[in-house]
N, C-alpha and C positions, 0 to 999 in steps of 0.2 A: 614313754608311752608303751614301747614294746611290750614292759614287764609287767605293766597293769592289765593288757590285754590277756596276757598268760595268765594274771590272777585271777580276772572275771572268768575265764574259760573255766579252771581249777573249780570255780565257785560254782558254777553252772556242772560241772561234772557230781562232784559232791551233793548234789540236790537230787542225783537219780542212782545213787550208788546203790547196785541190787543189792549186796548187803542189809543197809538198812531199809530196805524197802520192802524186800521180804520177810526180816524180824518183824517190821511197825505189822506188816498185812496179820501173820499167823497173832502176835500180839492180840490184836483186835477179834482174830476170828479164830479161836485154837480149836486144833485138829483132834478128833478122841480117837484113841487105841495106838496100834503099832503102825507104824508110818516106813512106807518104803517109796526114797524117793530118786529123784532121779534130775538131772538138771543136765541140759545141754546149750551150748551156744558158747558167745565169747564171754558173755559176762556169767559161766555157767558156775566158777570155782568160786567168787564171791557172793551170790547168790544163796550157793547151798552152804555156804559160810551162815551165812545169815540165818536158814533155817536151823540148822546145830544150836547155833544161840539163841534161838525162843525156843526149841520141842528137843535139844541136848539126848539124851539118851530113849527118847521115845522114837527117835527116831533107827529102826533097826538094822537097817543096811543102807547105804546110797551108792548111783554112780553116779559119775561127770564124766561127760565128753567135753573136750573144749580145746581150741586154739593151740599149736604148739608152741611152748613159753608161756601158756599162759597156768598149766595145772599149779594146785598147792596141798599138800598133805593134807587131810580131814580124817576124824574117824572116823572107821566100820565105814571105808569108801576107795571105792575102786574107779581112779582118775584116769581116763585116756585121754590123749592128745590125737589130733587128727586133721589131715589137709583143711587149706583153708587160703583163695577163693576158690581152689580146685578140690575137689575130694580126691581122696588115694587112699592106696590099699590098706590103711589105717581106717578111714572112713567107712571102707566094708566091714572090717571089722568090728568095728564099734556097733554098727548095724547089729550081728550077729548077738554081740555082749547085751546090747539093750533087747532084743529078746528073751536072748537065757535069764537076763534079769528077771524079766516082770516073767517068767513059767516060775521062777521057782519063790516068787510071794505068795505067802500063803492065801490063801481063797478071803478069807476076813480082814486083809491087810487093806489097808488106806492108803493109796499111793496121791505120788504129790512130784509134779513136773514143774522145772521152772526153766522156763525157754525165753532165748534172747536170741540176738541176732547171730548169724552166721552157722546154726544148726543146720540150715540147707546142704553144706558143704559137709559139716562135719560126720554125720551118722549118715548111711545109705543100706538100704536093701534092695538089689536089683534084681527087675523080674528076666525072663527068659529070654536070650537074644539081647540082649544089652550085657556089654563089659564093661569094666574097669576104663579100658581106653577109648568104647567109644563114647563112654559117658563123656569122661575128659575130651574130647573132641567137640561133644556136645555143645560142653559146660563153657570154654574157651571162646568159642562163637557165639553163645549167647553171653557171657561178660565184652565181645569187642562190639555189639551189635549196634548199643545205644538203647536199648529199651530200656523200660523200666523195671522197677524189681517187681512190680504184679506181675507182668506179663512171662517176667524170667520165671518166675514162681511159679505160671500157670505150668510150665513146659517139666520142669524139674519133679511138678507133680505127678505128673501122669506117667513120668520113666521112672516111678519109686512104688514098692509094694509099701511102703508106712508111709508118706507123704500124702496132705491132702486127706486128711480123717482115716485112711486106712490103715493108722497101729491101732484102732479104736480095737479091733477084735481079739489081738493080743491081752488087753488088759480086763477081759472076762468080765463085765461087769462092777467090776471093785469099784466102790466109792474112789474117786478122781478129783483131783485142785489143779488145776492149772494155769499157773502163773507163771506171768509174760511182762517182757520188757520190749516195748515197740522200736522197732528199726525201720517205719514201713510208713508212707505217707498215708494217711489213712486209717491208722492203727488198723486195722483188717486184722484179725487175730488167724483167718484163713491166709494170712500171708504172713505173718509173722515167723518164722521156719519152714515155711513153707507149708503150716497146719498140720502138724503130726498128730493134731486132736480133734481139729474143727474138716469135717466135710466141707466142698467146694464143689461147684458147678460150675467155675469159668469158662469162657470160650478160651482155644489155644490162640494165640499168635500164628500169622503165616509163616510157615518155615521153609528155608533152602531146598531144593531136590537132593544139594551135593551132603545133606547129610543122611541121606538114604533115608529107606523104612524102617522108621523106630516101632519099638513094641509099646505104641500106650497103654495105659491100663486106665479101664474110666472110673472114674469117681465112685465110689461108696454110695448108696443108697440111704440105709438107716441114719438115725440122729442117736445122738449119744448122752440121754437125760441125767446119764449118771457120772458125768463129766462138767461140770462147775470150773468154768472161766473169765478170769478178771488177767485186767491189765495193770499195773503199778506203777506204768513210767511211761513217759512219753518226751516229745521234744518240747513239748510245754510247760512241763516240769522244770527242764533243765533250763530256758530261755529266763524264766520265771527267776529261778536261783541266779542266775547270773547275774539279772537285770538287779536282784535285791544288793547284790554285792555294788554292783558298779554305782549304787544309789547312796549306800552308806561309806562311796567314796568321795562322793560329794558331786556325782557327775548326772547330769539328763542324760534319760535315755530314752532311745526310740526303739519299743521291739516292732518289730513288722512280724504280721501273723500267717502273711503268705507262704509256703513255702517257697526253696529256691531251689527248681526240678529245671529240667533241659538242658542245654548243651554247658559243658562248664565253662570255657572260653567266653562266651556270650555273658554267663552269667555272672562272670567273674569282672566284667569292662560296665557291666549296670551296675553292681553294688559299689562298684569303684566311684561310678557318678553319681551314685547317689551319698553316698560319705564326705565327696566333694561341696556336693550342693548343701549339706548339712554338718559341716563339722561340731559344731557345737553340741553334739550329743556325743553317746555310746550309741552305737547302732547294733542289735542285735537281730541275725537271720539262723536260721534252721534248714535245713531241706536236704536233698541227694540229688547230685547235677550227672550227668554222663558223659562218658569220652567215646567218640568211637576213633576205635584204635588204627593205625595202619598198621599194615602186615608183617612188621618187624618194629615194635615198639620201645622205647628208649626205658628209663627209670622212670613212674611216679607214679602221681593217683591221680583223682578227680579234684582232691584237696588242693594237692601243690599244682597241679595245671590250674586250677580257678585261680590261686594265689597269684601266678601266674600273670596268667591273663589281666589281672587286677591293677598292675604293679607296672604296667605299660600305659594305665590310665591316670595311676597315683604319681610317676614319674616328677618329680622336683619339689611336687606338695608336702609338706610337714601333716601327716597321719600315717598311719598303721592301720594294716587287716591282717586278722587271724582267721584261716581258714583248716577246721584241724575235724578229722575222725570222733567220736565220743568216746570210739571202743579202743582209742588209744593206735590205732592202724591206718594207713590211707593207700588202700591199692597193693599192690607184691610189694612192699616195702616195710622197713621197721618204722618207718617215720608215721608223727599222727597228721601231718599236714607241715605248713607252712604260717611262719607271721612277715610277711613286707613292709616294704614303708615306699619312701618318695625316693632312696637312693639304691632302691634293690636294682634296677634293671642298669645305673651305672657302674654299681662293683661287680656285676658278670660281665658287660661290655669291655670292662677294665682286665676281666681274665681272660677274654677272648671268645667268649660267647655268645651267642645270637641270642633273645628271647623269642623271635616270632619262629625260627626255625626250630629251637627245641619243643617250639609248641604244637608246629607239625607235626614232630618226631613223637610225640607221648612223652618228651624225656626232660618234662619240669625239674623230676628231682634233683637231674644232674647240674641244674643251672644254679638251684637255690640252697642246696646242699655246698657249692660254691661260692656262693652269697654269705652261706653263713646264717640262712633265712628257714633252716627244717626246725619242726619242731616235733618235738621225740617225747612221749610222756610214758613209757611200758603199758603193759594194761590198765584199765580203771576200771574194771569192774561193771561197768557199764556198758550201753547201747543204743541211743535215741539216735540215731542217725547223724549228719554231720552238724556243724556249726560254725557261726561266721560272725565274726565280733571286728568292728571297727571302731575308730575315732581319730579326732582329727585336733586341729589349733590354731 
């Protein structure tokens, strides 16, 4: 059962891979003249892969920002790497590069963005009175807080001069495509990177006294009619692909269309009982759960604490869950999550482990990594937020 879960997953990735997602788009819809373009995010190097192969040499310069480990040679493209969930002084940098890029496209050029998830982190321009470290200060409290990624978003934008529609005045007018691969419940394309194209008017979140007086900057005014935005992928996509695979394995399945948002602990002990009370399917979920962290946090992510959490309820039963990242990541770790079963929580007990205590701790991974229960896929190219594939016998 383990290995079929990994393949339905595999299946469900392959359905949203920005590669082909972005060929099929420009495919359908081709771009005229000289194309300068630009892609950031995690799934930002396969993405502009994908544009190369439908618009190849029309295309006359490009950059990628993206994830470290994740770059890959292109041509006529200038690849940075940069932090990621924290930004660093890579991040600034890349800031600056994506400027000098779009000054020196010529005035008639056609520019073309492809943004996915994890751009928040990776590109920054900061306005006066904000650094480097107190962003990171920032950034660090709001990833332990438990919100959500709107809310993270809202805040991230107003401490960024491009964030939130504000690169809109950089790119002068030039006819603009911007395509997006959604990491965000809601697809929000204003939350999608944090909207480096779409204006926003959210309200902020209440925030701490102890992180002083931040320099906001408020929201943009104008609309930007010369900016053309579609989305390509979503968690729907990929639920879809997966469900098709696990169907032509001969197996029912139940997608549930809700998302799985709140705490992950919680969220991880209901999908458990619910795979219980229905083994006789594939059960497939989607969503982004949150941890709030204590103040000295062990190894893992939201993935492997749900898995977690999950594997204390699945305890002696004959089924598996897969709880894994899309974008091949789960939290500061190389891992994309975790797959359990019924005897995960006895072969950590058997190494001397606690499960409810590493779940205190933040420090899932160190238990399941133990177990023998991480699951590690490198990059994919992609970013529909996470995923959660069960089954049972």
């Amino acid at each position: 059962m383990r290995q079929r879960v990994v393949q339905i997953f595999h299946a469900g990735l392959a359905g949203v891979n920005g590669g082909k997602r972005v060929a099929a788009y420009l495919k359908a819809h081709p771009l005229e003249g000289e194309v300068h373009a630009v892609a950031i995010g995690k799934a930002a190097p396969a993405m502009m892969e994908g544009a190369f192969g439908c618009l190849g040499e029309r295309i006359a310069r490009a950059l990628v920002i993206t994830k470290e480990g994740c770059g890959r040679p292109l041509p006529r493209t200038l690849c940075l790497e940069a932090g990621h969930p924290l930004p660093d002084r890579r991040s600034l940098e890349a800031g600056q590069k994506l400027l000098a890029f779009l000054e020196a496209a010529p005035s008639r050029a056609r520019l073309l963005f492809l943004i996915s998830g994890g751009a928040s982190a990776l590109v920054e321009c900061l306005p006066r009175g904000m650094d480097l470290e107190r962003l990171q200060s920032v950034q660090r409290w709001l990833l332990a807080s438990g919100m959500d990624i709107h809310r993270i978003n809202a805040v991230r934008k107003r401490l960024s001069l491009i964030k939130g529609g504000k690169l809109i005045p950089y790119l002068k007018g030039r006819p603009t495509l911007n395509l997006l691969i959604s990491d965000v419940p809601g697809d929000a394309p204003a939350t999608i990177g944090s909207g480096l194209l779409v204006p926003s008017r959210e309200p902020l979140p209440e925030l701490p006294p102890g992180l002083g007086r931040l320099p906001l900057i408020p929201p943009p005014e104008e609309e930007a009619p010369f900016v053309h935005t579609e989305i390509l992928a979503t968690y729907r996509d990929a639920q879809a692909a997966a469900a098709k695979a696990a169907r032509l394995k001969g197996y029912r399945v139940r997608l549930h269309p809700s998302l799985v948002t709140g705490e992950a602990e919680a969220e991880g002990r209901r999908l458990a009982r619910d795979l219980l009370e229905d083994p006789s399917h594939v059960h497939i979920w989607s969503g982004e759960t949150t941890v709030r962290l204590p103040s000295h946090p062990g190894m893992g992510g939201r993935c492997q604490h749900l898995a977690l959490a999950a594997s204390l309820v699945m305890e002696g039963y004959p089924c598996v869950l897969l709880a894994a990242g899309t974008d091949g990541t789960d939290g500061p770790t190389p891992f994309a999550g975790a797959v359990v079963d019924g005897g995960t929580v006895k072969r950590g007990r058997e190494r001397g482990l606690d499960p409810r205590a590493c779940l205190r701790a933040a420090d899932a991974g160190r238990f399941l990594a133990a177990t023998g229960d991480i699951l590690v896929t490198g990059p994919t190219g992609t970013n529909v937020m996470d995923m959660m594939i069960g089954m049972g016998r």
